[in-house]
N, C-alpha and C positions, 0 to 999 in steps of 0.2 A: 132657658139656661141660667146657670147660677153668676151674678154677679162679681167680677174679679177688681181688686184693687191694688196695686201694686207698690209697695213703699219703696222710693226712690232717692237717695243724698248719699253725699261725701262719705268719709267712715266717721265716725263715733258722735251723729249728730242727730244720734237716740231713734232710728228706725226700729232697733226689737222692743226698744222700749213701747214704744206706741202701737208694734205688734202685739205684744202681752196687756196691753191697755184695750185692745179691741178686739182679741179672741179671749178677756178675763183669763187666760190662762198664763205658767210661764213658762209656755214649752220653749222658747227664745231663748237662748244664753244670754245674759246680758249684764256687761261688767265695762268697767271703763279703759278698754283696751282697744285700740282702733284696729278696725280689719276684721273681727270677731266672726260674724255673718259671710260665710264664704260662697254658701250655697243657696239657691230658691228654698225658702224655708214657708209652708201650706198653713193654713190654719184656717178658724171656722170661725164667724162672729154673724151679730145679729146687732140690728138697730132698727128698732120702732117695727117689731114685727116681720121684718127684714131680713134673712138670713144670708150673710155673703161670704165669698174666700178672699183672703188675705194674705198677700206674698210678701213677706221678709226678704228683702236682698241683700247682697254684702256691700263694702263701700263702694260708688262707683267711681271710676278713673276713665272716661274715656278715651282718652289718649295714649294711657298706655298698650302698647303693640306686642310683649312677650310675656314669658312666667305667667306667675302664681296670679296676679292682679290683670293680667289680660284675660286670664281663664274665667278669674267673675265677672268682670266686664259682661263676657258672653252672656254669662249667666241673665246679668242685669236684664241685657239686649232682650231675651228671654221672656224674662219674664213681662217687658215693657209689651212685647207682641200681644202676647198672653190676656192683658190685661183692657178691661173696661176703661178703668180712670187710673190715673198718676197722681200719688199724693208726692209731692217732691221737697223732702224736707230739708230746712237749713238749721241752724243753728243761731239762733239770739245773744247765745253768751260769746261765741267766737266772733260772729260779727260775719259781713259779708268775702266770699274767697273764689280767686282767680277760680278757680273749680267748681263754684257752684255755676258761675258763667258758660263751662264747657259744657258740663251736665244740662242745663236749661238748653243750649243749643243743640244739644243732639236731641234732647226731648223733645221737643217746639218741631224735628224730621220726624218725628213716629207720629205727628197727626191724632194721638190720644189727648182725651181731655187732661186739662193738667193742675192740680189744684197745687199752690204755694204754699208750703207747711213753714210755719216759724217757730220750731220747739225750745225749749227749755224759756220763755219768756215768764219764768218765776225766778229768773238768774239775775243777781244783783248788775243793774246797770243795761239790762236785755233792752228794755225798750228805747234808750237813744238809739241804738245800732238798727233797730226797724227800717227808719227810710231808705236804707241802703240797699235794701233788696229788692226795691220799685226799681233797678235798674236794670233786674234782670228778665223785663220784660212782660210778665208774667199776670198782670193784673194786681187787684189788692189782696194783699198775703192773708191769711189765717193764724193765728196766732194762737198759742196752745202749750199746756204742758204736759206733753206725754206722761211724765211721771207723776203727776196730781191729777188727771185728767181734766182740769181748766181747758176749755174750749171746741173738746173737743167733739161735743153736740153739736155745736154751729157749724163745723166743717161738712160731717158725716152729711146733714140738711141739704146741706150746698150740693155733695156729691150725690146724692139720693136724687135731687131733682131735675138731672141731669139721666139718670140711666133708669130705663124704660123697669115696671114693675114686672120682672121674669118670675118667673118659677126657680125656686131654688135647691137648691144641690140633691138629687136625687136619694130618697132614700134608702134604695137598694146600696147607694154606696156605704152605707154605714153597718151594712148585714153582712158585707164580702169578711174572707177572713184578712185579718190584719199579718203582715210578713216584714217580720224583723232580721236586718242584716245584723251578724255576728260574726269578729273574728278581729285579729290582729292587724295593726294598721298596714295598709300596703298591701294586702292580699288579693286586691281584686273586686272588692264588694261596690264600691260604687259603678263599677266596669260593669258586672254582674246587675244590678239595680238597673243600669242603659241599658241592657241586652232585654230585659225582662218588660222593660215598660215600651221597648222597641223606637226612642228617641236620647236623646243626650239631654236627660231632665238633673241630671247630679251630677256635679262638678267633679271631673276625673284628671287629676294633675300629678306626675312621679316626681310625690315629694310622703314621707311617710308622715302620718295624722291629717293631710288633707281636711278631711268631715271631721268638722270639730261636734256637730250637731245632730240630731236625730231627725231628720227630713221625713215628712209625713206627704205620702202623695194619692191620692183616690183615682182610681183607675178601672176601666173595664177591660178584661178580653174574652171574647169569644160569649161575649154578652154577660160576662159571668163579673159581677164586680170584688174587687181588691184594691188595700190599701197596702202600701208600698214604705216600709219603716227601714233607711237609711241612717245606719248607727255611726256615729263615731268609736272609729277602732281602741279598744282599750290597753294602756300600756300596762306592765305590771305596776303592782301596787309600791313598790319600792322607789319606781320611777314618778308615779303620780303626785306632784306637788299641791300647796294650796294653788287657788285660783282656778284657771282657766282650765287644767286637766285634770282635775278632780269634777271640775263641773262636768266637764265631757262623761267621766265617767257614771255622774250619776244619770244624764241624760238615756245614757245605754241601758242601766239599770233599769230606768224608767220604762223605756220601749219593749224592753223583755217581760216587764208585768202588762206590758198594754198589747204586749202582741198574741194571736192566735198560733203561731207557726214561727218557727227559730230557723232561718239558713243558715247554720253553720259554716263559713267560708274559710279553706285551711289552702295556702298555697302549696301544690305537689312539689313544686321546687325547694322549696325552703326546710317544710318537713314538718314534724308537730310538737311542736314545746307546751311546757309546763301550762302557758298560760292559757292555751287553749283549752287542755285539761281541764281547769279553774276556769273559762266562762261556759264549758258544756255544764261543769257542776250550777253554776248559778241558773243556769233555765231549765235544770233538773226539779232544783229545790224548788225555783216555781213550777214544778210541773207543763212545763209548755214541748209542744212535742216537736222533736228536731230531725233536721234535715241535714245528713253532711253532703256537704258540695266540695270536691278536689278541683280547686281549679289551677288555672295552668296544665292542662294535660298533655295538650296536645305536643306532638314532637320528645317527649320523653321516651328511652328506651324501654326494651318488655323487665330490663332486670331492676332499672330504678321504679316503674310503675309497681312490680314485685313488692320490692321495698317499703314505698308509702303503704299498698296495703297490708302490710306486716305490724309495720308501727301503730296505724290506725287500730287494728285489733287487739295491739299490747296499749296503746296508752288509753283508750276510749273503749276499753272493754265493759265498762258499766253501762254504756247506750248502746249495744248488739242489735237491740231493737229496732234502731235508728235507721230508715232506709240512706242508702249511700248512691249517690252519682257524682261523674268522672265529667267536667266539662270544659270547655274553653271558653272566657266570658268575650274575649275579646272579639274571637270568631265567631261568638255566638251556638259554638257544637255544644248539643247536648242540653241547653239552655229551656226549650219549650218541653220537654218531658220532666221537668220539675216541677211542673202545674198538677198532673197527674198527682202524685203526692201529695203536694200541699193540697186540696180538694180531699181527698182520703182523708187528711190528716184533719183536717178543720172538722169534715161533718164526723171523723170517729169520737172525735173529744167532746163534741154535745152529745155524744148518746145518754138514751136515759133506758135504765134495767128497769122492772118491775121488780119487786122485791122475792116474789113467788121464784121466779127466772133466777135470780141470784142465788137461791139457798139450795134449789134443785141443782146449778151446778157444785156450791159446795159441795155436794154431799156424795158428789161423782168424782171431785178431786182427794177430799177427804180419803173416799174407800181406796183410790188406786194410792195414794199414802196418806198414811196418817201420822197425827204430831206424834213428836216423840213423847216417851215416859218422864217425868221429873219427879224425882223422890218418893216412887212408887204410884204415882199418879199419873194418867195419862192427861193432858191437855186439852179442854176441851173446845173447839170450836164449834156454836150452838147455831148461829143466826149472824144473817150478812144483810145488810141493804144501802143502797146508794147512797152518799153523803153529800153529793154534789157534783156539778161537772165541768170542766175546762180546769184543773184535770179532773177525770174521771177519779173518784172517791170512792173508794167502797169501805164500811164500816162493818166490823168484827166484832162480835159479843161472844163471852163463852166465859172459863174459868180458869185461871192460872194464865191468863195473856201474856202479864207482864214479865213472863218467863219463856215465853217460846222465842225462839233460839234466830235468829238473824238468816241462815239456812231455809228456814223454813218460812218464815216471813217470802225470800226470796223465790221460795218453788211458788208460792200463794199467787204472788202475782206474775208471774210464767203463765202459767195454768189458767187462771184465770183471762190475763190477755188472748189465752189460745182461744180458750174456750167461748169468749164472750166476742171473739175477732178485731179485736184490738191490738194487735200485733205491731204496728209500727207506735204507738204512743205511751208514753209513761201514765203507770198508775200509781194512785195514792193509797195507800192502806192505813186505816184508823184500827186499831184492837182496845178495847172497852171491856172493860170486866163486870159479869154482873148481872143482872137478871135479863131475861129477853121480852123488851120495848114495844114489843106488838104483844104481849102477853094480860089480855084485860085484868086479870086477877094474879098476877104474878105470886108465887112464893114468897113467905118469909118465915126467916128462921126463928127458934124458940128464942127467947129472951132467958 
């Protein structure tokens, strides 16, 4: 089994810091705003040959009993199970607080090893405040600067010698396809995310922007492995300020170029605006192939169900391709038949054509039509071959490209998806003008 480490303190006392410090990466938000980390946040790191996971949690409160701050709690609670060792961080520049005390005492009940983090100790005047935190029971601290990475080889040592040398995070999980949640806050998607992974792994609280962050979680069902990509809901762009949602939004950005597969999450009750429109367009332009999900279905009448499908067809008429299911996240209806697709969808986007296979179907689409005339000229489409895949690319050579008409571009890849059985994903089309690339002695013209 793969190695879990859980990072554990108060809010702003630099946990994603020291997440993006041990998986080198910054998938962590991290800004100096307490509360930030709401949900179990996954990542992957390595030390001394060592490959382990690394949970980011939000700040913890254990004593609070309701809301928004009782809902991470859980989370915390969570991931504490979850977890091999506790790194349990305090803060240096703040000094020692009645709540690092709660926290150490509910810790010290979950029977996990528990290692004493003292971060930000590059902080002017950090090191008087040190012996304060010998009182919280816990042995001799570790001291360390998340943000400079000062110290934090001696810890890793310390927790390493303690957790037995396993086998690390299987590699099948890195083959599954990756599945990105999309859609406007409040819709459902982390509801949906619970339903899918078949436990309460992401923070689900009615309040709109909840998931501020893009939660990465590795998962198998049915033997078959997937990674689990929990976006933060995007507001419009008018609403997006600097700071904290504008990070949010790049975070979404981010997961829709790292993801295999888009759910598009629309609530049936609410109906489909503008801005849905606007992120179907973003994971078009990357090419990633989309899934729409209607959720809330359940208990709506036959004439409003009517409805939504109407809208859907007039506002998302550019993704027709798209397969569409009707579910309830909360009940869970309808939920396990979206595997089916995404599986489709994932191994149709690594297809790879032969180049032979590509031009024999040209030339089957070509006859049943052909491009139009421009300026007494017909247009010529010569030679196709694969350009790449995840999206599927196909490359065009011929004469007068840069002139065939937007219509016909569009029948190209109709046709083609029909014909090549790629039916539910987007394809890319490249048109090139100019000689044909597999031709050893090509043409040239007189000088």
């Amino acid at each position: 089994m793969t190695a879990v480490i859980a990072l554990v303190g108060r809010p702003n006392v630099g946990k994603s810091t020291f997440f993006n410090r041990l998986t080198r990466t910054r998938e962590a938000l991290v800004a100096d705003f307490p509360g930030l980390t709401r949900d179990r946040h996954y990542g992957t790191a390595q030390f001394e040959g060592r490959r382990f996971l690394v949970i980011d949690t939000g700040g913890f409160e254990p004593e609070q009993r309701e809301g928004l701050i009782a809902a991470m709690a859980i989370q915390t609670r969570l991931a504490i199970q979850e977890a091999d060792a506790i790194c349990f961080l305090v803060d240096a520049k703040e000094g020692f607080s009645a709540q690092d005390e709660e926290i150490a005492s509910e810790l010290r009940r979950g029977g996990k090893p528990i290692y004493l983090v003292v971060n930000k100790m590059d902080a002017k005047g950090a090191v008087s405040e040190l012996p304060e935190f010998h009182r919280l029971g816990l042995g001799m601290p570790y001291t360390i600067s998340a943000a400079h990475g000062h110290g934090v080889e001696t810890l890793l040592e310390a927790v390493f010698s303690d957790i037995p040398n396993e086998e690390i995070i299987p590699e099948d999980v890195a083959k599954g396809p990756r599945i990105a949640m999309l859609g406007r806050p409040n819709v459902g998607k982390s509801t949906l995310a619970n339903a899918m992974l078949g436990e309460k792994r992401v923070l689900v609280f009615d309040e709109p922007g909840t998931t501020r962050d893009s939660i990465r979680i590795p998962y198998e069902r049915e033997g078959k492995p997937y990674v689990m990509i929990d976006t933060a809901g995007m507001r419009r762009r008018a609403r997006v300020g600097e700071g904290l949602e504008k990070l949010s939004v790049l975070k979404t950005l981010g997961a829709l170029r790292e993801a295999d597969v888009v759910l598009l999450v629309l609530d049936a009750r609410v109906g489909i605006a503008e801005q849905d429109s606007h992120l179907v367009g973003v994971a078009v332009e990357l090419g990633r192939p989309i899934i729409v999900v209607i959720n809330k279905w359940d208990g709506m009448s036959p004439h409003d169900r009517k409805a939504v499908k109407e809208e859907l067809e007039r506002r998302l008429s550019f993704i027709q391709y798209a397969p569409v299911y009707t579910i309830s996240a909360l009940h869970g209806t309808g939920v396990g038949d979206l595997y089916k697709s995404i599986d489709r969808l994932w191994e149709n986007s690594r297809k790879h054509f032969s180049t032979g296979e590509l031009n024999r179907a040209l030339a089957e689409i070509i006859e049943t039509h052909q491009p139009p005339m421009v300026g007494g000229r017909r247009i010529k489409l010569r030679y196709c071959h694969q350009g790449g895949e995840n999206p599927v690319t196909l490359v065009f050579h011929g004469n007068q490209l840069t002139r065939l008409p937007g219509s016909y571009k569009r029948y190209l890849e109709s046709a083609f998806r029909k014909t090549l059985g790629l039916d539910a994903i987007p394809l890319r089309l490249i048109f090139r003008q100019g000689e044909n690339p597999y031709d050893p002695q090509p043409k040239r013209g007189k000088h």
